[in-house]
VMD Tcl script that draws the C-alpha trace (Angstrom):
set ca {
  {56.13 -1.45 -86.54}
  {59.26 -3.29 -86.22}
  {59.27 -7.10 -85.84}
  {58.74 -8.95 -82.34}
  {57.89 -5.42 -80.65}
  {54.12 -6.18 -80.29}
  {53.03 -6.71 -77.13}
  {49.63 -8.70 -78.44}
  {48.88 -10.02 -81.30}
  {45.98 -12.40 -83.10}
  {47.07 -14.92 -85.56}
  {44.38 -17.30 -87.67}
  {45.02 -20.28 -89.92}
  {42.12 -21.56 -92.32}
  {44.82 -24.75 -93.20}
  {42.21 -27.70 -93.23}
  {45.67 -29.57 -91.82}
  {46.03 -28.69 -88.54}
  {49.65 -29.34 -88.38}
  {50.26 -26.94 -90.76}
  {47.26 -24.35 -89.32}
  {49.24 -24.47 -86.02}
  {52.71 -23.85 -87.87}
  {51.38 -21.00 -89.28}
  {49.75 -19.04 -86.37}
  {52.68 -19.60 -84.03}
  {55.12 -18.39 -86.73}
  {53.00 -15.05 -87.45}
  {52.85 -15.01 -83.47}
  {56.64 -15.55 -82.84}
  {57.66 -13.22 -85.54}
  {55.94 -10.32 -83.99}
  {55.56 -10.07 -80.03}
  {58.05 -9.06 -78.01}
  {58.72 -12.62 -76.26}
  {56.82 -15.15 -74.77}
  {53.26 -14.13 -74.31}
  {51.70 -14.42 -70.35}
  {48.63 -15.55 -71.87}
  {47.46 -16.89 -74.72}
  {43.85 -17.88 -75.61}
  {43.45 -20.35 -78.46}
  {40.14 -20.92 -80.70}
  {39.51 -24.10 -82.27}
  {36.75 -24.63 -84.96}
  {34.44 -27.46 -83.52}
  {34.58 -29.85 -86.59}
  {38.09 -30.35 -85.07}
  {37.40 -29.92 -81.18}
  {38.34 -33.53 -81.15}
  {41.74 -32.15 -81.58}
  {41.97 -29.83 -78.78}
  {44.49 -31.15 -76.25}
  {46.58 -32.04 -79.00}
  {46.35 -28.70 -80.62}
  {46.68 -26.87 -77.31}
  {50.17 -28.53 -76.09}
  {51.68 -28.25 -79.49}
  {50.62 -24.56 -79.15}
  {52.04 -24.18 -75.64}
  {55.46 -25.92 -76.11}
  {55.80 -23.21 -79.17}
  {54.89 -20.50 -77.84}
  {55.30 -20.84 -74.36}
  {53.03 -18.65 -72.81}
  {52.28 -18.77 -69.07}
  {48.88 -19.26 -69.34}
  {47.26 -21.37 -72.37}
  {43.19 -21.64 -72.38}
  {41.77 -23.43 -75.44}
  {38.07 -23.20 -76.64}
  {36.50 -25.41 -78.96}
  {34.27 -23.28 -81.26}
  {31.90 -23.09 -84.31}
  {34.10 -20.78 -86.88}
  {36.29 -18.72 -84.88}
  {37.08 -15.52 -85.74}
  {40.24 -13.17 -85.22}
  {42.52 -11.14 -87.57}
  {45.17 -8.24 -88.25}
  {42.52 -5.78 -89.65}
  {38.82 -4.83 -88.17}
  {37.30 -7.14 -90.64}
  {37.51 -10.58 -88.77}
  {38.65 -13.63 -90.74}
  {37.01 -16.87 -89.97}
  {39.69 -19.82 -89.20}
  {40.19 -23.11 -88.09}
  {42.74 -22.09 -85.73}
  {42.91 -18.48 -83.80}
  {45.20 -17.61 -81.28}
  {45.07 -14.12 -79.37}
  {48.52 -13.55 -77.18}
  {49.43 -11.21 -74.63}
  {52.48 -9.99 -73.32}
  {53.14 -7.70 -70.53}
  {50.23 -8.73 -68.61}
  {50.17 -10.55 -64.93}
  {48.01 -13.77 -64.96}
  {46.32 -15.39 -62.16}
  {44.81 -18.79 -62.71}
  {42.81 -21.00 -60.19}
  {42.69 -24.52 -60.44}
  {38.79 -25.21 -59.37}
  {39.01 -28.89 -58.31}
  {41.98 -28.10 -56.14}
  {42.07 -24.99 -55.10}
  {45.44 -23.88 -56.15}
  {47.42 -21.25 -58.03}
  {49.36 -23.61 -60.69}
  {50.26 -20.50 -63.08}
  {50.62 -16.51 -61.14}
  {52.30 -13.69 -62.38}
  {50.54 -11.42 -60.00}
  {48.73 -11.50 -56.77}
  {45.14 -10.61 -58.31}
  {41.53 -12.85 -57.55}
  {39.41 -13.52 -60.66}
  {37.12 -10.09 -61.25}
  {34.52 -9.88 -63.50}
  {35.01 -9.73 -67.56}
  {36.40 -6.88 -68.66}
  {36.58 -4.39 -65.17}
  {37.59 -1.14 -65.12}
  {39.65 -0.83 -61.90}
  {40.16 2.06 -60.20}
  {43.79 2.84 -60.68}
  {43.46 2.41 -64.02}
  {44.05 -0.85 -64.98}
  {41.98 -3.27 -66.60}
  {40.99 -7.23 -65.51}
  {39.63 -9.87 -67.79}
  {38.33 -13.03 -66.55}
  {37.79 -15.96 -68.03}
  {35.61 -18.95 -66.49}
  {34.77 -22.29 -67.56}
  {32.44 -24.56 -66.29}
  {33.58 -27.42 -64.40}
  {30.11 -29.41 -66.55}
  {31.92 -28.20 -69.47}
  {34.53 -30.77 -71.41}
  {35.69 -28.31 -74.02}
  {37.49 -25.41 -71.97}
  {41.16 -26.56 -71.56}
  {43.97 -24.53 -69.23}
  {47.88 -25.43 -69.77}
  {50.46 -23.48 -66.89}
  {53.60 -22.49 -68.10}
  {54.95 -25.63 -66.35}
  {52.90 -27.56 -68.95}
  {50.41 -29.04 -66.41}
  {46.73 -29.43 -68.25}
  {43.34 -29.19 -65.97}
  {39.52 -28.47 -67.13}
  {37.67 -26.54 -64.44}
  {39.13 -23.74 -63.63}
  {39.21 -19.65 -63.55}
  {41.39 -17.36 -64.76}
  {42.06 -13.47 -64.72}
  {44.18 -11.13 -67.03}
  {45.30 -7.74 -65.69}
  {46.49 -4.98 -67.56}
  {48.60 -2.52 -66.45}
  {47.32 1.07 -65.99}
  {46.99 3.14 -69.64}
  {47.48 -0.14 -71.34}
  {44.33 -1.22 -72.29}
  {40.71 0.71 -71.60}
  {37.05 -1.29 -72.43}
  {34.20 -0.45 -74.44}
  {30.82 -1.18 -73.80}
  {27.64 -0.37 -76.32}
  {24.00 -2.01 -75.04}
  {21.64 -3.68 -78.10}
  {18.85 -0.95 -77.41}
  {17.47 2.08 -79.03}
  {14.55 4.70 -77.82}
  {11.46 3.90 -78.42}
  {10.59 8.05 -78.57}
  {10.56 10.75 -76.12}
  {9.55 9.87 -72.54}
  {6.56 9.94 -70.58}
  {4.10 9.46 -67.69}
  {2.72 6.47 -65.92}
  {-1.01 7.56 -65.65}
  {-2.76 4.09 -64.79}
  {-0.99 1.55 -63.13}
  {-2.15 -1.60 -61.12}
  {1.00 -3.34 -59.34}
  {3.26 -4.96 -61.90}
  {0.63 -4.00 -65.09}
  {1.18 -0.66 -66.74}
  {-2.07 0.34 -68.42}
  {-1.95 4.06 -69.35}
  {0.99 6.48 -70.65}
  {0.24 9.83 -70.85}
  {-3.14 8.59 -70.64}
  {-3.09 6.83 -73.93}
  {-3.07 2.43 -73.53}
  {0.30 1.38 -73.05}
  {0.26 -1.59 -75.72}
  {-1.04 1.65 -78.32}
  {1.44 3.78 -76.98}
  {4.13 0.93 -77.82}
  {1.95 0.00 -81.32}
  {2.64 3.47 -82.68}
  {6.34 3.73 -81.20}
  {7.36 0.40 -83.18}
  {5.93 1.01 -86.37}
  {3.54 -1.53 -87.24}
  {3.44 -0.83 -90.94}
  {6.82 -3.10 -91.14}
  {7.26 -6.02 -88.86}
  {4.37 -5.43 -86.53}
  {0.62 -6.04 -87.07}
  {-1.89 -3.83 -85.23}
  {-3.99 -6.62 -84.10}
  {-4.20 -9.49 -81.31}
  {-1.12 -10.87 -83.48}
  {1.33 -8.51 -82.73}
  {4.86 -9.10 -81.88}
  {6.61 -7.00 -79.76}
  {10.38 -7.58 -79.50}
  {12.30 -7.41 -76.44}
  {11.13 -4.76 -74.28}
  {12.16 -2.58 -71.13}
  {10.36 0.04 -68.70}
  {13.42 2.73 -67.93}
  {12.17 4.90 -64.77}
  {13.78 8.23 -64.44}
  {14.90 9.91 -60.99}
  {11.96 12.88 -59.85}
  {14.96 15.37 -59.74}
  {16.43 14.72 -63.25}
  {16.55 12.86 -65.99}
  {18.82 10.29 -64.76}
  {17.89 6.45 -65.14}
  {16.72 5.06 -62.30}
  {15.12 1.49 -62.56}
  {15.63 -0.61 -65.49}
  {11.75 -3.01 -65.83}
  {11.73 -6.04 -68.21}
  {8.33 -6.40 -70.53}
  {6.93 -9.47 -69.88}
  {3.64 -9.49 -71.87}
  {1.42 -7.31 -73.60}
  {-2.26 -8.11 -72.99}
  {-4.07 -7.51 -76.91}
  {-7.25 -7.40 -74.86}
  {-6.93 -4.39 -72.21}
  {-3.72 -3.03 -74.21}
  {-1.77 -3.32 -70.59}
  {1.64 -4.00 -70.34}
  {2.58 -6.86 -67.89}
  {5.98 -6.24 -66.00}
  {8.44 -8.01 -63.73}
  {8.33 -5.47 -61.13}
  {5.40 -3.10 -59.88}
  {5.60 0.35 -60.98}
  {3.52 3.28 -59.70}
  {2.06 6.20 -60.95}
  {3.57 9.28 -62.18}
  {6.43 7.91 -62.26}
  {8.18 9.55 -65.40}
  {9.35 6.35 -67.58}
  {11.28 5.61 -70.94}
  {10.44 2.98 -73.11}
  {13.38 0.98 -74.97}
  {13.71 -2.07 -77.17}
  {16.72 -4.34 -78.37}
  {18.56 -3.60 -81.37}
  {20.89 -5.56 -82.49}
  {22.05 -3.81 -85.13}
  {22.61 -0.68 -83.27}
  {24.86 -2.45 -81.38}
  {27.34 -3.41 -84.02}
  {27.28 0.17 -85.16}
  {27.86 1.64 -81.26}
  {30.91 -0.50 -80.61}
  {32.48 -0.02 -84.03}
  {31.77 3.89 -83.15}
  {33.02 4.00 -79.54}
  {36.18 1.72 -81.29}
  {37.24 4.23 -83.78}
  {36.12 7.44 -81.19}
  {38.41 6.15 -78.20}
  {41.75 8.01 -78.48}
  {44.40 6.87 -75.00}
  {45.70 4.26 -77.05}
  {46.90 5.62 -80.68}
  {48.03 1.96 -81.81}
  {45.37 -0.86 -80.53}
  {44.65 -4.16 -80.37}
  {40.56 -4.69 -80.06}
  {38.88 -8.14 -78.35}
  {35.25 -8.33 -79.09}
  {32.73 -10.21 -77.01}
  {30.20 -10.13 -79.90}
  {29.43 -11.49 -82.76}
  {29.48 -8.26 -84.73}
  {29.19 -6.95 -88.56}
  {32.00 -5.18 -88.83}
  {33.20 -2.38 -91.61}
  {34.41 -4.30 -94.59}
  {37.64 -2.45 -94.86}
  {40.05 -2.40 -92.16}
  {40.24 0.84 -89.98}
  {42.90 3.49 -89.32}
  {44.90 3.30 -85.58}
  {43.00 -0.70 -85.35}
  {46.28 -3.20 -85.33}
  {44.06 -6.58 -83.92}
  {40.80 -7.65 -83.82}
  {39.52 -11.20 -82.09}
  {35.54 -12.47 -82.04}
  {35.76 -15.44 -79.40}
  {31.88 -15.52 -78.72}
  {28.48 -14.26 -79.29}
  {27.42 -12.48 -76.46}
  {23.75 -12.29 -75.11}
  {22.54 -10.54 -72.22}
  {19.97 -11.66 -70.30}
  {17.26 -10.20 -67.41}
  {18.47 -10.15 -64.30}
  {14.79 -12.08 -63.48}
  {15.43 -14.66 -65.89}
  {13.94 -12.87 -68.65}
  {13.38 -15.61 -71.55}
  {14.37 -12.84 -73.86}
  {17.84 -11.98 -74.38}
  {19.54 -8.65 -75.07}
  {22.19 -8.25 -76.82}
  {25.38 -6.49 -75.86}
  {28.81 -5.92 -76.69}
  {31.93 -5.29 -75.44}
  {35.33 -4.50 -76.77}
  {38.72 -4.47 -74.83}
  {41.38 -2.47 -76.18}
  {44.80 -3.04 -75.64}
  {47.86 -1.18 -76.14}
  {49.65 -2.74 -79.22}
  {53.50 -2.28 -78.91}
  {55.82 -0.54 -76.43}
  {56.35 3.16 -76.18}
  {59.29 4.08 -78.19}
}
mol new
graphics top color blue
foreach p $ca { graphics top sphere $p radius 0.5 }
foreach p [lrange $ca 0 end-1] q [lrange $ca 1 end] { graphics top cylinder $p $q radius 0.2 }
display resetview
C-alpha cells in the first residue's frame, strides 16, 4: 500500500519516555494516512494517566485531527497485525469520516463535520453506513475531548459516522447451547421446576458436566445462565430469561421473569472463550471490505500470527454485558468494527 493513502490507521509506542512514545506514534500515523485524521482516539497506560492532557495536546497539535478523545487505561492495546501489542501510548485515527461532538455541560457543537446526533456504539444504519459513539461520564476525570480548534472539555458525547460500504460491524455473544431444546412441564410463576419432566437444576447438572468444574451436590456452581423461549410457530427466539438461582433443595430454577408451561425453551450459558473464537471467525469470514482495519470492544485472545486481508487491529476496553434486570452476573460480548483501510484505486 503506498504511503499516506490509508484512510485509518493504529499506531502504539511501548517508549517508557513519553516524549519519545508520542514522537513515534504520530510519525507511523503521519507517514501513512491520507491527511489529517477527523478523529482520533488516543489510549494512555494508567501508570502515566497523570500525563493525559499533556499527552493529548501534544498529540492534537501533531496530528491535527478534528476530534481528539483521550482515555487513560491499564495496558492499552492496538497494532498493525491481529495480534494486539500492549503500549504505553495507542492512537487509532480516522480519516474520511464526519464527526459530531456534544459538549455536555454546555450544550454545544464545538467540533461537526456532519449533521448526525450521538447513536448507539457501533449501529448499523439503514443506508448503509455505520455510527460509533463514544460517551464519557461527566463523574468521570479521565475521558478528555480536544476540537480541532484546540478547545479541551471533560463531559461530553461524541459520534463517528462512516460512510456507506466503508466500514460494516461484527457482533459474536459469550454463550454456547447448553443441548437440544425442550419443554417447560412444571412451572410456578418465576420458578421453573420441570423440563421435559425431569428437575430443572438435574436437567442443567447433566447439561454442564459436573465431572469438571461442577459438583453434583448442594455445592454446585452454576455459571451464568439464561432461559431462551422459542415462538409456538417456529423455532425463532422469542424471550431471552436471566437465571437467578438454583434451589439444591427442590432442584427449581428461580428466574427474573415468570414463565409458563409448555412453553418450548433453550437453555444457554456464558462462554467466554467462545466468544474470542466467534469474533475472530466472523473477522476473517466477512468479505465487503477486502483490505480492513478491525476495532475490538473486547478484551480478546487473539491468533498469534497476524491474519491475511487484517491491516489494523485496536483493543480499547473489556467489554461486559450485563442483564437488562440488573443481573449481578455479567455476560460477555464482543464486538468488532471494520473499516475500510485505504481508498479505492
Amino acid at each position: 500500500m503506498p504511503v499516506g493513502t490509508r484512510l485509518t490507521g493504529a499506531a502504539v509506542s511501548d517508549h517508557p519516555d513519553p516524549a519519545v512514545a508520542v514522537g513515534e506514534v504520530v510519525g507511523h500515523l503521519q507517514n501513512s494516512l491520507a491527511g489529517s485524521p477527523q478523529f482520533a482516539l488516543l489510549l494512555v497506560d494508567e501508570r502515566i494517566g497523570p500525563l493525559l492532557s499533556t499527552i493529548a495536546k501534544t498529540v492534537h497539535r501533531l496530528l491535527g485531527p478534528d476530534l481528539l478523545l483521550a482515555l487513560a487505561r491499564g495496558r492499552p492495546a492496538g497494532s498493525d497485525r491481529l495480534s494486539p501489542i500492549q503500549g504505553s501510548i495507542v492512537v487509532w485515527a480516522l480519516c474520511g469520516v464526519e464527526v459530531t461532538a456534544i459538549d455536555g455541560r454546555t450544550g454545544k457543537r464545538p467540533a461537526t463535520t456532519g449533521t448526525h446526533s450521538p447513536a448507539p456504539v457501533m449501529r448499523r444504519c439503514s443506508d448503509g453506513a455505520v455510527t460509533v459513539s463514544v460517551q464519557s461520564d461527566p463523574d468521570e476525570v479521565t475521558p478528555l475531548f480536544i476540537s480541532g480548534d484546540g478547545r479541551t472539555w471533560r463531559a461530553s458525547n461524541a459520534t463517528i459516522r462512516f460512510p456507506p460500504g466503508s466500514a460494516t460491524v461484527a457482533t459474536t455473544p459469550g454463550y454456547r447451547p447448553l443441548g437440544p431444546t425442550a419443554m417447560v412441564t412444571d412451572a410456578r410463576d418465576r420458578f421453573l421446576v420441570r423440563v421435559d419432566h425431569v428437575a430443572a437444576r438435574a436437567l442443567l447438572v447433566d447439561r454442564l458436566d459436573t465431572s469438571g468444574a461442577f459438583v453434583d451436590g448442594p455445592s454446585v456452581e452454576f455459571p451464568p445462565l439464561r432461559v431462551v423461549t422459542l415462538t409456538a410457530s417456529s423455532e425463532q427466539d422469542g424471550r431471552t430469561i436471566d437465571v437467578v438461582a438454583v434451589d439444591p433443595d427442590d432442584g427449581s430454577i428461580e428466574l427474573d421473569e415468570p414463565i409458563g408451561v409448555g412453553v418450548r425453551i433453550r437453555l444457554i450459558t456464558d462462554d467466554p472463550e467462545a466468544t474470542g473464537r466467534n469474533l475472530v471467525d466472523r473477522i476473517v469470514s466477512t468479505e465487503t471490505l477486502a483490505d480492513r482495519a478491525v476495532l475490538i470492544d473486547h478484551t480478546l485472545r487473539l491468533p498469534d500470527e497476524p491474519l491475511e486481508k487484517i491491516a489494523t487491529v485496536l483493543v480499547p476496553s473489556h467489554s461486559r454485558m450485563t442483564s437488562p434486570t440488573g443481573h449481578r452476573r455479567p455476560w460477555t460480548a464482543a464486538r468488532a468494527l471494520l473499516v475500510q483501510v485505504a481508498n479505492e484505486p
